[in-house]
N, C-alpha and C positions, 0 to 999 in steps of 0.2 A: 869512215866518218862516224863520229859516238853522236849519243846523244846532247852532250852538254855542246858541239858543233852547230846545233841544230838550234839548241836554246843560242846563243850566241848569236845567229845570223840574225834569230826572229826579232833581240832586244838588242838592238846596236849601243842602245845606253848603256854608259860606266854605270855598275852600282857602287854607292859609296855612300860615307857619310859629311856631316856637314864640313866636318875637319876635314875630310878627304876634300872636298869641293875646293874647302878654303885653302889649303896647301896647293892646290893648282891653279888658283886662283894668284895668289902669292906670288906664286912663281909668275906667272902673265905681266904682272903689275912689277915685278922689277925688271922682267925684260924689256916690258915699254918704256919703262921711267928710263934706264938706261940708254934706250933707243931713241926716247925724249929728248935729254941732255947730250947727246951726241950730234942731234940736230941743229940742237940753238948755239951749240958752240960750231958746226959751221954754218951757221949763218952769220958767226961773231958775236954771238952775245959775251964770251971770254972777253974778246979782246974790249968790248967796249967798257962790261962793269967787270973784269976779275973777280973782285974782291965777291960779290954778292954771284956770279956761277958758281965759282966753288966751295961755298959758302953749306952749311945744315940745312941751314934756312929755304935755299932754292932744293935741293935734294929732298926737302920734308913736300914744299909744294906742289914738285912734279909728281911725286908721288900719290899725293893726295887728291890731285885732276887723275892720273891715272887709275885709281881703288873708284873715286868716283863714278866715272867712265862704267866700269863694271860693274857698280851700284844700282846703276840703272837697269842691266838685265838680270841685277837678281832679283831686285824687287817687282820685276814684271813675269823671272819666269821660276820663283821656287818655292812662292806660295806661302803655304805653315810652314817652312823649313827656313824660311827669310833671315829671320830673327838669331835664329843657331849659327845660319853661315857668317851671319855681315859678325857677329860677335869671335866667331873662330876664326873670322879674314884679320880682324882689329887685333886679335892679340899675337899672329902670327906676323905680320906686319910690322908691330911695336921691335919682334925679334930679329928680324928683318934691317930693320936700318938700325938697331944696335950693336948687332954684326959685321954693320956697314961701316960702323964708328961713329956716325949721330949720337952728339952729347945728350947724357941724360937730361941738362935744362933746355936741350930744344925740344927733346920727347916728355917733357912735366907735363902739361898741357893739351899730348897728343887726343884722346877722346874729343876733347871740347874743340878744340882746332877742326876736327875732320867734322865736328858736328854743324861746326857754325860755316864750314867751308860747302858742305854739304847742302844746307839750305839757302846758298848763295851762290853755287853752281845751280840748283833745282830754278830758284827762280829765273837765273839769267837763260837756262835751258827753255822755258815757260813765255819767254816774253815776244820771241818769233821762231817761225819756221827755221831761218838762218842760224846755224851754231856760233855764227857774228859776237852779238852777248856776253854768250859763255866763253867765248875765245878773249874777247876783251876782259871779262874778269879773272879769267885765268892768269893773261898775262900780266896783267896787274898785281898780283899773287906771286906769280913766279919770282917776276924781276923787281920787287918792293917798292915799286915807283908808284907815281902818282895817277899820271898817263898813259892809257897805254898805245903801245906803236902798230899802228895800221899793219904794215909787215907783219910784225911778229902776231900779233891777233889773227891775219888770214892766215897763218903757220898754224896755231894751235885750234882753230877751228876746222882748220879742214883736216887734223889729224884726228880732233876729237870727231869729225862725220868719219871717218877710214876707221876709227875704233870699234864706234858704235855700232856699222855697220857690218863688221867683221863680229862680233858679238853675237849679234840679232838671233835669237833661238837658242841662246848659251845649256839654259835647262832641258831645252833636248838632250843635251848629251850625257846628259847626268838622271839617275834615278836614287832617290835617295833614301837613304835606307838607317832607320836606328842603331844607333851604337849595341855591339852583339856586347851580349852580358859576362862579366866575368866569369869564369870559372873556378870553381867552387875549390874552396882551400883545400888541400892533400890530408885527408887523416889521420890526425897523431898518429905515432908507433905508440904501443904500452909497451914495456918492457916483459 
């Protein structure tokens, strides 16, 4: 056993940087969102609205309960470093579902969208203990209705408690660490 063995057991933390956070961060948020819409489609949300499941629209919002979801423990666990990730989660993300095929005029908007979707999950999170609230705005979000459905509210509420909870401590696992400096350009040849 070396010594870097020994560093490793003592700091179980990834060291990384915010891009690094945010790239696995990335990844989290579309294995959920995917996880997401696999759920509402058996529960039937297909069958009942098609057109708006398979729809940008539903795909931008699941996505955007999910980044949020995780919004909440970065800004509880990475301090000065908040600011870097949530901006290296937002543009990793933009690549994310353009990849996915989300048209560029669903994604025009995206910053202001997640901002104003952001401070309307925050408040519906604020208003009780019960993730009740934010389940009902979500699903109201998702499914572009007006009402939203008892069912599907206790679906996304209790998904978003199984997320959050699962999260709890996320910056434990991470240590983060300034982007290392480029290396210094190669020295002309003279002839």
């Amino acid at each position: 056993m070396g010594w870097t063995d020994l560093l490793r057991r003592r700091s179980p933390r990834t060291r990384t940087t915010p891009v690094g956070v945010a790239a696995s961060l990335a990844q989290s948020i579309v294995e959920s969102t995917n996880a997401l819409l696999d759920r509402l489609e058996a529960e039937g949300f297909s069958r009942a609205d098609p057109v708006r499941a398979r729809s940008d629209e539903c795909l931008l919002e699941c996505t955007l309960f999910e980044w949020f979801l995780r919004d909440v423990e970065v800004t509880r666990d990475f301090g000065n470093s908040t600011a870097a990730v949530r901006e290296a989660l937002a543009g990793r993300l933009v690549i994310d579902l353009e990849r996915s095929g989300v048209t560029p005029s669903c994604l025009r908007d995206f910053d202001e969208r997640g901002r104003r979707r952001f401070a309307e999950y925050a408040a519906a999170l604020a208003l009780s203990s019960s993730l009740q609230p934010l389940g009902a705005a979500v699903w109201t979000r998702i499914s572009g209705g007006r009402e939203p459905s008892e069912r599907m509210t206790m679906l996304v509420a209790v998904r978003a408690s199984a997320e959050l909870a699962r999260l709890k401590g996320l910056g434990a696992r991470y240590r983060i660490v300034g982007t290392l400096p480029s290396p210094p350009p190669p020295p002309e040849a003279h002839p």
